[in-house]
C-alpha positions as CSV (number, residue, x, y, z in Angstrom):
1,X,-16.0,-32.5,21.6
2,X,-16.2,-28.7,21.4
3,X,-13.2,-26.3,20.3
4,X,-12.3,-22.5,21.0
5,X,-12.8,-20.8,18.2
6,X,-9.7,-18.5,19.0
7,X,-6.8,-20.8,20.2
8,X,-8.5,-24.4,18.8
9,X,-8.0,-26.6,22.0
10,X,-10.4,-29.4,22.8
11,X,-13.3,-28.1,25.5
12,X,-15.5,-30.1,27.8
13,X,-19.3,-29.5,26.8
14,X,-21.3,-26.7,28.6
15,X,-18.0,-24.2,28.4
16,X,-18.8,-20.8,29.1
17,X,-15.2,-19.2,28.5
18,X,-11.9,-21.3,27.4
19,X,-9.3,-21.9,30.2
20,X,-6.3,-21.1,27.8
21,X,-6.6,-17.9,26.2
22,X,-10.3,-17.0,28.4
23,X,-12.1,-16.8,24.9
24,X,-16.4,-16.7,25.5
25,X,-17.7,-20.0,24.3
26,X,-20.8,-19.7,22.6
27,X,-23.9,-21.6,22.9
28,X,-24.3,-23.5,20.3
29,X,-28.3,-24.2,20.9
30,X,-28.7,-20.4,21.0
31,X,-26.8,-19.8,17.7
32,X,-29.1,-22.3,15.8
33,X,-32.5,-20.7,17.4
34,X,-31.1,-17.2,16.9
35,X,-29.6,-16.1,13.4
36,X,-28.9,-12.7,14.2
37,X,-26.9,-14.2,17.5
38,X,-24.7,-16.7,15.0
39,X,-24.2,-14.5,12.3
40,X,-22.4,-11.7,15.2
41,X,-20.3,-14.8,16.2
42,X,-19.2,-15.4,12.3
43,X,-18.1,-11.7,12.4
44,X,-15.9,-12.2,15.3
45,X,-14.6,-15.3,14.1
46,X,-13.5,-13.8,10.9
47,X,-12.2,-10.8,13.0
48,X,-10.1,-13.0,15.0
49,X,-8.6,-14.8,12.1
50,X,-7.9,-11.1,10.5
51,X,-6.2,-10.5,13.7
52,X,-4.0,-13.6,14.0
53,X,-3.1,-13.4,10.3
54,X,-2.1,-9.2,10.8
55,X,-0.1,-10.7,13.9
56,X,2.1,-13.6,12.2
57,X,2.9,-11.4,9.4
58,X,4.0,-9.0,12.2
59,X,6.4,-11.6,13.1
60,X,7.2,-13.1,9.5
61,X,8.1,-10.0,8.1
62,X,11.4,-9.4,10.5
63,X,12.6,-12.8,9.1
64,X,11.8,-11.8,5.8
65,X,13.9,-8.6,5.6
66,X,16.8,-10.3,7.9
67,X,16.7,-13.4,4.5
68,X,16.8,-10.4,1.6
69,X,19.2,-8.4,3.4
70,X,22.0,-10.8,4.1
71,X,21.3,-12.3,0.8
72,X,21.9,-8.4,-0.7
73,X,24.9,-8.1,1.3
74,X,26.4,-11.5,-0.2
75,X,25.7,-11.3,-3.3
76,X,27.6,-7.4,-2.9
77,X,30.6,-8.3,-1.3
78,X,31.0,-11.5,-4.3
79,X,30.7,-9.5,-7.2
80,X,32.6,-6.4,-6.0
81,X,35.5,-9.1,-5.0
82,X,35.1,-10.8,-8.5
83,X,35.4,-7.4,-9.8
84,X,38.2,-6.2,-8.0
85,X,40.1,-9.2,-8.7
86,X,39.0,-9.1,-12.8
87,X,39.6,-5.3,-13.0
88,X,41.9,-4.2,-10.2
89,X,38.9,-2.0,-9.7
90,X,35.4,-1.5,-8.6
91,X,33.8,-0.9,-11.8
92,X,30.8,-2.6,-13.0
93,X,30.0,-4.1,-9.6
94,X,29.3,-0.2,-8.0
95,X,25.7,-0.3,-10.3
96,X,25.0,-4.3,-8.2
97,X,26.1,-2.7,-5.0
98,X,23.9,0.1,-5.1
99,X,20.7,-1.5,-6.5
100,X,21.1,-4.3,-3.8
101,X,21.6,-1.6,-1.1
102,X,18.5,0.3,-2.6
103,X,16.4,-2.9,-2.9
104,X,17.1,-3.4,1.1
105,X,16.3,-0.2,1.5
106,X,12.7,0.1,-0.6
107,X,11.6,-3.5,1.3
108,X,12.3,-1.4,5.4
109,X,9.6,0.7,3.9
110,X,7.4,-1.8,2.3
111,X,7.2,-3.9,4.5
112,X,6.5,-1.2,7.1
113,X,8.5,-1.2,10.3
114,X,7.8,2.1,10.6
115,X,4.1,2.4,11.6
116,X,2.1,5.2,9.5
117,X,1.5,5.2,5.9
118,X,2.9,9.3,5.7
119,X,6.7,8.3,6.8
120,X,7.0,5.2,4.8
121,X,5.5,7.3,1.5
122,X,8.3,9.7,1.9
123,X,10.9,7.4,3.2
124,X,10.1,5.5,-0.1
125,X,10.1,8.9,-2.3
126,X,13.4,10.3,-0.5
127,X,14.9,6.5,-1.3
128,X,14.1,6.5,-5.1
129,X,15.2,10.1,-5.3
130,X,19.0,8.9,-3.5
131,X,19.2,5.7,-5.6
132,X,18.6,7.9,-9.0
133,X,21.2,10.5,-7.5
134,X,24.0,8.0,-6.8
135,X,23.4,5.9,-10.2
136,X,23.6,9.4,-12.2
137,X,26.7,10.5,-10.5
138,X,28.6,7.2,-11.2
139,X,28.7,8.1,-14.7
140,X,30.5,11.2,-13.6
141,X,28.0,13.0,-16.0
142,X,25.0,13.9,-14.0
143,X,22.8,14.4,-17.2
144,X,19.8,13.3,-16.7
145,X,18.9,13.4,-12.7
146,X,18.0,16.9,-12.4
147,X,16.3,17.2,-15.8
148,X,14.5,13.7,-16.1
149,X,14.9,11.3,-12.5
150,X,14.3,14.0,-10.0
151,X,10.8,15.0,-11.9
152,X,9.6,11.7,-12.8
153,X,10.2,10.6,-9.3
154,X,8.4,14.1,-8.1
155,X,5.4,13.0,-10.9
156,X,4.8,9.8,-9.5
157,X,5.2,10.4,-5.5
158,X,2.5,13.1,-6.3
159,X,0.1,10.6,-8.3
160,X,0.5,7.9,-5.5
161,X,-0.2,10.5,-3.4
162,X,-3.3,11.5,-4.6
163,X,-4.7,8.2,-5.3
164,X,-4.0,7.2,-1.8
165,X,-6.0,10.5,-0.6
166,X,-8.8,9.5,-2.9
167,X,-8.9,6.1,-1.8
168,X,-8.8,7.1,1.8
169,X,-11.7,9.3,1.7
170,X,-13.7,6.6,-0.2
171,X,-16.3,5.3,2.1
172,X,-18.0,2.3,-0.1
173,X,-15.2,0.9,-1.0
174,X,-15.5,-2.0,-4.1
175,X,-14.8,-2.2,-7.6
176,X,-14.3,1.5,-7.1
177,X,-11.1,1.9,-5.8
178,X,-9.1,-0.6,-9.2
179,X,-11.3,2.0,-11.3
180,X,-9.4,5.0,-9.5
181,X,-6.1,3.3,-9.9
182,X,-7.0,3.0,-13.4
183,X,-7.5,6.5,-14.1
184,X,-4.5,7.3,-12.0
185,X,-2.2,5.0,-13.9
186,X,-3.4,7.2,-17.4
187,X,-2.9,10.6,-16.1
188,X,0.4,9.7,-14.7
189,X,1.6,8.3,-18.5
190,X,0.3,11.2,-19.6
191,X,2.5,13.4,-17.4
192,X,5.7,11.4,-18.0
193,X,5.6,11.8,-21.5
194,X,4.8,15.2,-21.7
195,X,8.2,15.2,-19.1
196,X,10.1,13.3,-21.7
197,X,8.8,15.1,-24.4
198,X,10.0,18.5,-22.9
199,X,13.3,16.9,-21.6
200,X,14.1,15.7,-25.8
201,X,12.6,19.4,-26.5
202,X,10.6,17.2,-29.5
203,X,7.3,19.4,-29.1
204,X,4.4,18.0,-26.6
205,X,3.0,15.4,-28.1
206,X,1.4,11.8,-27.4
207,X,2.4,8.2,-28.8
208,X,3.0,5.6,-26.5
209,X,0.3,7.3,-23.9
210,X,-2.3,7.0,-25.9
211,X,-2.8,3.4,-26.1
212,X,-2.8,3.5,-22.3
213,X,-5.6,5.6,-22.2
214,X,-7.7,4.0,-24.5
215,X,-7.8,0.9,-22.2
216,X,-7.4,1.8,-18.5
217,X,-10.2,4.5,-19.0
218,X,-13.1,2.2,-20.0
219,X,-12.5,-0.5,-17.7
220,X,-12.2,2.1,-15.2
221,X,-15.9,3.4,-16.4
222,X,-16.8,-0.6,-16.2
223,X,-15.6,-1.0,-13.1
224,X,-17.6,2.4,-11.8
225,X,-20.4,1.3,-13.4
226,X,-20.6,-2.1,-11.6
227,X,-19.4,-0.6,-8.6
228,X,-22.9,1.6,-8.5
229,X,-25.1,-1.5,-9.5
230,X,-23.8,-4.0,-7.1
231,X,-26.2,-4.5,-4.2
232,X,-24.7,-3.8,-0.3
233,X,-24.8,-7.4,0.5
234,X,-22.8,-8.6,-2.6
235,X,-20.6,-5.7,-2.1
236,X,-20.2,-6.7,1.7
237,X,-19.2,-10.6,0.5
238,X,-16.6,-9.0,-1.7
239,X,-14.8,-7.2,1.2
240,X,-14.8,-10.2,3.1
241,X,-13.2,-12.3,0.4
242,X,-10.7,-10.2,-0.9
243,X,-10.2,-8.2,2.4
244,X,-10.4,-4.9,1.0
C-alpha cells in the first residue's frame, strides 16, 4: 500500500491528493518515466521534512527554556539559602545567582523567541554587557568593566557583527563561510590583546595571538581554496546534508 509523503498514512492505490492533510499524491509510473518529474518531488519531500523539523523545534524549544529556567531558579534559591544559613549573609552565592539569571537570560535570545536576527544580536550584546556590569560592581571595586569588559564585549558584538554581514551577503555558500569564521576568529584575538595589552599599559605587542593566526589563517585559505574547486553539484549535496 501507498503512503503520503507529508503526514505517512496508509492510501488506497490510484490517490490523487491525501484525505488527511490534502497532500498531492504523485504518480509513481510518471516519476520512474520522467526524472526531471521525480527529482522535483525529492525536492519537496526534503522541503517538507525541513519544514516539520523547523516546526517541532518551534514547539521543543518553549519546553526547553521552561526545563533550564526552573532548574536556574532552584538551584538559586538552594545555594543563596545554604548561604544565608552558613554566613548569615548573601555572599558567595550573589556570583551563582547572577550567572544562572544571565544563563536564562542568554538562552531567551538563543533560542530566538524573538523573531529577527538584529533584536536577538543586541538583546544578547546589551545582556553580556549587564552581566559584566553587575559581576564588577559586587566587588564594590568597578576596576575592570569600563576599562576591559565594556570593550571586549564592544570588540566582539562588532566582529559577530561583521561576520554575520559577510555571511549574509554570501551567495555560494560552502566551505566558504568556516573559512570566514576562521579569519574572523584571528582578527578578533588580535584585537583583544592589543585591548589587554593597552589595559596592562605593557606596550602593543603579540604572544598568545600569534599561534592563533598561524592556524586559523591557512585552513581558512584551504577551505577557500576547495570552496572554488568544488563543482555546483557537489557543492549542492553539501547543502542538503549539512543544511547550510
Amino acid at each position: 500500500m501507498p503512503y503520503c509523503p507529508k503526514c505517512g498514512i496508509e492510501l488506497e492505490y490510484n490517490r490523487k491528493k491525501c484525505p488527511l492533510c490534502s497532500f498531492p499524491i504523485p504518480d509513481i509510473k510518471e516519476l520512474k518515466e520522467n526524472p526531471e518529474k521525480r527529482e522535483e518531488h525529492l525536492l519537496n519531500r526534503y522541503r517538507l521534512k525541513q519544514a516539520e523539523n523547523r516546526r517541532r523545534w518551534k514547539e521543543a524549544r518553549i519546553f526547553v527554556y521552561i526545563g533550564i529556567a526552573f532548574s536556574m531558579m532552584v538551584l538559586s534559591l538552594s545555594f543563596g539559602i545554604l548561604d544565608y544559613h552558613f554566613s548569615g549573609m548573601l555572599s558567595w552565592s550573589q556570583y551563582v545567582i547572577t550567572s544562572n539569571l544571565a544563563v536564562v537570560v542568554f538562552l531567551f535570545f538563543v533560542l530566538r523567541f524573538i523573531p529577527g536576527f538584529l533584536p536577538n544580536f543586541i538583546g544578547l550584546g546589551i545582556a553580556t554587557i549587564s552581566f559584566l556590569y553587575i559581576l564588577d560592581s559586587l566587588n564594590g571595586t568597578m576596576g575592570w568593566f569600563w576599562n576591559l569588559g565594556l570593550v571586549i564585549s564592544i570588540n566582539t558584538m562588532i566582529w559577530l557583527f561583521i561576520l554575520r554581514i559577510l555571511i549574509r551577503h554570501t551567495h555560494r555558500r560552502g566551505l566558504n563561510i568556516p573559512a570566514y569564521s576562521f579569519i574572523a576568529v584571528a582578527l578578533a584575538c588580535i584585537s583583544l590583546e592589543l585591548i589587554r595589552d593597552l589595559y596592562q599599559g605593557t606596550g602593543l605587542h603579540l604572544t598568545w595571538s600569534i599561534p592563533v593566526i598561524t592556524t586559523t589563517v591557512p585552513i581558512a585559505g584551504v577551505l577557500l581554496f576547495l570552496h572554488l574547486l568544488i563543482s555546483p553539484r557537489i557543492r549542492e549535496k553539501i547543502i542538503r546534508k549539512f543544511h547550510l
